[in-house]
N, C-alpha and C positions, 0 to 999 in steps of 0.2 A: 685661653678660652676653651671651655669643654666641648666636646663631640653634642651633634645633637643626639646622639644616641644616649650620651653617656645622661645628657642632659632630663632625656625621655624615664630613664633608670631612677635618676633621682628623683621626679615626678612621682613615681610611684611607689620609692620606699618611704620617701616622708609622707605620702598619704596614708600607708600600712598600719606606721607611727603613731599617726594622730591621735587625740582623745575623741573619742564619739560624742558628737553635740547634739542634743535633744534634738527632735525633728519641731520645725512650727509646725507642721500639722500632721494625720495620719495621712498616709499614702494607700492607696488599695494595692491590692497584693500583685497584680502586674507594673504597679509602679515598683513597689519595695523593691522585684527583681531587677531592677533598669540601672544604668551607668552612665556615667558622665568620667569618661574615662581621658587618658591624654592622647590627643594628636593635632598638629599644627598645622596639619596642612587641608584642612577639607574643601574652602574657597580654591586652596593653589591646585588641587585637585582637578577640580573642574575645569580650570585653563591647561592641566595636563601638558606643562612644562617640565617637568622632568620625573624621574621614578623617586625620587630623594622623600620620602614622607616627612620628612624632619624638618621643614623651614623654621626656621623662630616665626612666630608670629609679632604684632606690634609689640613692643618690648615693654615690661612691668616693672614696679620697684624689685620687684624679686621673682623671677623665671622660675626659680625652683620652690613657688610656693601653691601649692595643693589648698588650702583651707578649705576651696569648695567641695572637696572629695573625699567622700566619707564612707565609711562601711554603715549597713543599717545598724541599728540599735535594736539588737535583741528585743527590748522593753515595746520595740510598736512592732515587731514583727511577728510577734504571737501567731499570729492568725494566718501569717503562711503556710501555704504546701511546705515540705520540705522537700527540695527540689533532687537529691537522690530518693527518695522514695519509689520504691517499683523500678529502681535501673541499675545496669552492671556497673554503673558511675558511682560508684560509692563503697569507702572503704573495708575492704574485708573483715574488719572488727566490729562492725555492725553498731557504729556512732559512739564507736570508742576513739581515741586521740585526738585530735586538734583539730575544730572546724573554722574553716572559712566561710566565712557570711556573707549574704548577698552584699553588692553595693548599691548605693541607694541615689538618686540622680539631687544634684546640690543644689541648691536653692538660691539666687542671688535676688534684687532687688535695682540692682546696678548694673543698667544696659550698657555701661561703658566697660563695664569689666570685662577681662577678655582672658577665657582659661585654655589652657591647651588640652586639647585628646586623642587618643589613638582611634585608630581604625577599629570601629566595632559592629558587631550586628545582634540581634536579637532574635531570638528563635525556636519553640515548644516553653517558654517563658526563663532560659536562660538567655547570659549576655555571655558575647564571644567575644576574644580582644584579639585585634590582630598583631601579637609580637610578633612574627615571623613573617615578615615582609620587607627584611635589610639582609645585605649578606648579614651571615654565609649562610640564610634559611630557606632567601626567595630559589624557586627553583623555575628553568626555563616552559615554556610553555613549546612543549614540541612532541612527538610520540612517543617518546620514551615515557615522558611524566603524566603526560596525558592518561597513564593505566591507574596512576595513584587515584584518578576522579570516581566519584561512584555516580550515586543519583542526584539528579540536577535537584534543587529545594526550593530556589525564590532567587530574587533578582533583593541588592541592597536599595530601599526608596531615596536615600539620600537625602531625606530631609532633615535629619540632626545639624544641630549646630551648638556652637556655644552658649545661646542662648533659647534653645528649643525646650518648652513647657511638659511638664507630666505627658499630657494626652500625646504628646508626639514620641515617645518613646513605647507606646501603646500596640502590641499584637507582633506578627511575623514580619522579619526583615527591617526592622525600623533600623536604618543605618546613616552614618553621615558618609559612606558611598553608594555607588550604584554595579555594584560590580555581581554577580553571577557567583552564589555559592554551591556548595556542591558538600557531599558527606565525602568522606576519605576512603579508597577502601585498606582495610584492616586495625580501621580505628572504631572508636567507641563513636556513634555520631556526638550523645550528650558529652561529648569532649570534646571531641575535634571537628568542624569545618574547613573545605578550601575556598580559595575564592580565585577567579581568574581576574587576573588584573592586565588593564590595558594602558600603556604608556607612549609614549614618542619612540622610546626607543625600543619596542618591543612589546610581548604581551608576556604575562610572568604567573606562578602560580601561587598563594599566600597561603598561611596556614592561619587558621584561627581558632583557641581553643578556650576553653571555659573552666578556669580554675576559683571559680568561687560558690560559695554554696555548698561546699563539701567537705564531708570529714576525711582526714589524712591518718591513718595511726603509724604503721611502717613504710620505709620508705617505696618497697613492692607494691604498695599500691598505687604509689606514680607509676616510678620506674618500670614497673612489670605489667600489673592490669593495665596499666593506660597507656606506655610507650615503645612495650616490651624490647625491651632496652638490652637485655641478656641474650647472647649468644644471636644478634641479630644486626650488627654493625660490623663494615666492611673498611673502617678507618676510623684513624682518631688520629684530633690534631689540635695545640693549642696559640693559645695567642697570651703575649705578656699583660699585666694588667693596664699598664701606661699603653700600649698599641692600641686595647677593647677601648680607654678613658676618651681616647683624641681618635678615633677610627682611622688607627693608623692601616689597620689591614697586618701585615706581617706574620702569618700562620707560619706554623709549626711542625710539621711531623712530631708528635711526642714517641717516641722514641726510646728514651730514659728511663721505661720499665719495660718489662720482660711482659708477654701476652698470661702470663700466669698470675704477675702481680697486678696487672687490669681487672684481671675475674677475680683476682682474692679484693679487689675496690668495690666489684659492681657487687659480690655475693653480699661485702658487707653493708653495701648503702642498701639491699635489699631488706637485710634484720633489722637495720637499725631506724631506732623513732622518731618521727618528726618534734620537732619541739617549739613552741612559739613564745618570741622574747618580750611579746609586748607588756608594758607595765614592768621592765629593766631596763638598766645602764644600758645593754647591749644592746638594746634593739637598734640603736641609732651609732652607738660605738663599735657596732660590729664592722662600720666601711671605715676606720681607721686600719683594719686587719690588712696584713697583705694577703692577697687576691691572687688565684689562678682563673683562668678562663678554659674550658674544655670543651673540644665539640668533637659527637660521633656522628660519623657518615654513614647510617640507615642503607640497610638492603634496598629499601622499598626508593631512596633517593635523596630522602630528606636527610637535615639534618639536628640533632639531638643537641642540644648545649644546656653544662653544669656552670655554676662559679663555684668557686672552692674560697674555704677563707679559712685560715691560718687556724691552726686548734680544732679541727675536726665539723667545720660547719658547711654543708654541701646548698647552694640555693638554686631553684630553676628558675628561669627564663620565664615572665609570666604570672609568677606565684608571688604572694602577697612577699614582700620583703622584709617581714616580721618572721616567716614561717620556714623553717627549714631543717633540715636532716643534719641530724646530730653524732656523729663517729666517729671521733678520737680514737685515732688506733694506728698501727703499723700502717695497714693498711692506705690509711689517707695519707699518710705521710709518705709515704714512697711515691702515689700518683703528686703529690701536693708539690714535691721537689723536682720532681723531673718537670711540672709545666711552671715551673717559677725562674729557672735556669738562664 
């Protein structure tokens, strides 16, 4: 049986996958930006039984099936803002290389159906997803981490649900929690959000970012403009791919390269181009690849996590699973083997 995590992963690479299906209708342009994204736990939420986001919900003929979740369709999107427009959120080549499109909230018909979604919020008319709120991302809520907070923004209304209509996905904060978001400091806001979260056992603080909507050309424009990932991490460490599959936990110290052959990894996932498989073999053959998992431990406390996949293809955490950084070189292959070991 797969990790819920592992499970949440798959959710969202076959939705990347998908073919985009005609819309039945137009959507106005704060719909277009809206998500119907995966999390399973929004009811168990509210009874705040434990911090675990990942419950299965009632169980489907098939868990890992997405069809409700779709990217918009260029063809009714015309008439949107382009949501980098006028911000430092968007890539340096000036809507050069590979864009990510909004996504667009699914339509069912069938009050019985029941889809799963992450944690998200809405916010200046982008959608936030919360991956970062499982280890090894969630960070404690205490004074130390307390300084990453910036200014407080809105409280999440928590009225999303699996079956929540256009209008309720409509303006600031439309979220399926209630939690308290806040901008980061030394991040982009149209990037990143935090959110403080309250549990049984604890209060914790999440991260949530907004990777859609935007053009990618090098990989510098994550990694750098938006993570500053270079020369700002105080550990690395990884986890096998069979540990990240079943959350078995078992981190790493990585070790098995030299701090010179790190920066000759990160200089080059800097140069090198994003590239997006959809409409190939690979897009979907690429998780038959063996898999490294990497995480860096951020000055500022958080933490950064790559996959790596055999042959030069680096993916984040968050980002569509069609879409990733492409570097075949020395390079990858030195960090690729020391976290596969």
């Amino acid at each position: 049986m797969r990790s819920n995590e592992e499970q949440t992963r798959l959710i969202l690479e076959k939705y990347t996958v998908q073919t985009v299906k005609k819309q039945k209708r137009k959507k106005q342009a704060a719909v277009v930006l809206t998500v119907c994204l995966c999390i399973t736990a929004f009811a168990w939420l509210v009874a705040d039984s434990d911090r675990n986001l990942f419950v299965p919900v009632e169980p489907t003929p098939d868990q890992n099936d997405c069809s409700g979740l779709v990217e918009s369709d260029p063809t009714t999107a015309q008439s949107v803002q382009d949501p980098t427009a006028d911000s430092a959120y968007q890539s340096s080549s000036s809507k050069k290389g590979i864009y990510i499109p909004p996504v667009a909230i699914p339509e069912t018909d069938d009050e019985n159906v029941v889809m799963d979604m992450l944690a998200m919020v809405t916010y200046n008319g982008r959608v936030y997803v919360g991956e970062y709120v499982w280890d090894p991302y969630t960070l404690s809520y205490n004074d130390t981490n307390k300084a990453l907070l910036g200014e407080y923004v809105g409280t999440g209304n928590g009225k999303i649900t699996c079956w929540s209509d256009e209008s309720d996905y409509e303006g600031n904060f439309a979220s399926n929690t209630t939690w308290d978001f806040y901008t980061v400091n030394g991040y982009d806001p149209d990037f990143r959000l935090a959110a403080v979260m309250h549990f049984s056992d604890g209060s914790y603080i999440g991260l949530f970012d907004c990777l859609n909507g935007i053009y990618l050309d090098k990989g510098a424009d994550l990694y750098g403009t938006l993570l500053h990932l270079s020369g700002n991490y105080v550990s690395v460490f990884y986890q096998l791919h069979d540990d990240w599959d079943y959350a078995k936990g078992n981190y790493k110290a990585l070790d098995g390269v030299t701090q010179e052959e790190l920066q000759a990894f990160i200089d080059k996932l800097y140069e090198s181009p994003f590239t997006d498989l959809s409409d190939t073999e690979s897009a979907s053959a690429i998780f038959n690849r063996k898999q490294a998992h990497i995480f860096f431990g951020m000055h500022d406390g958080t933490t950064l996590g790559i996959r790596l996949f055999e042959g030069g293809y680096v993916g984040f955490t968050g980002m569509a699973g069609r879409v990733y950084v492409y570097m075949p070189s020395a390079e990858f292959d030195a960090v690729f083997a020391a976290a596969t070991k």
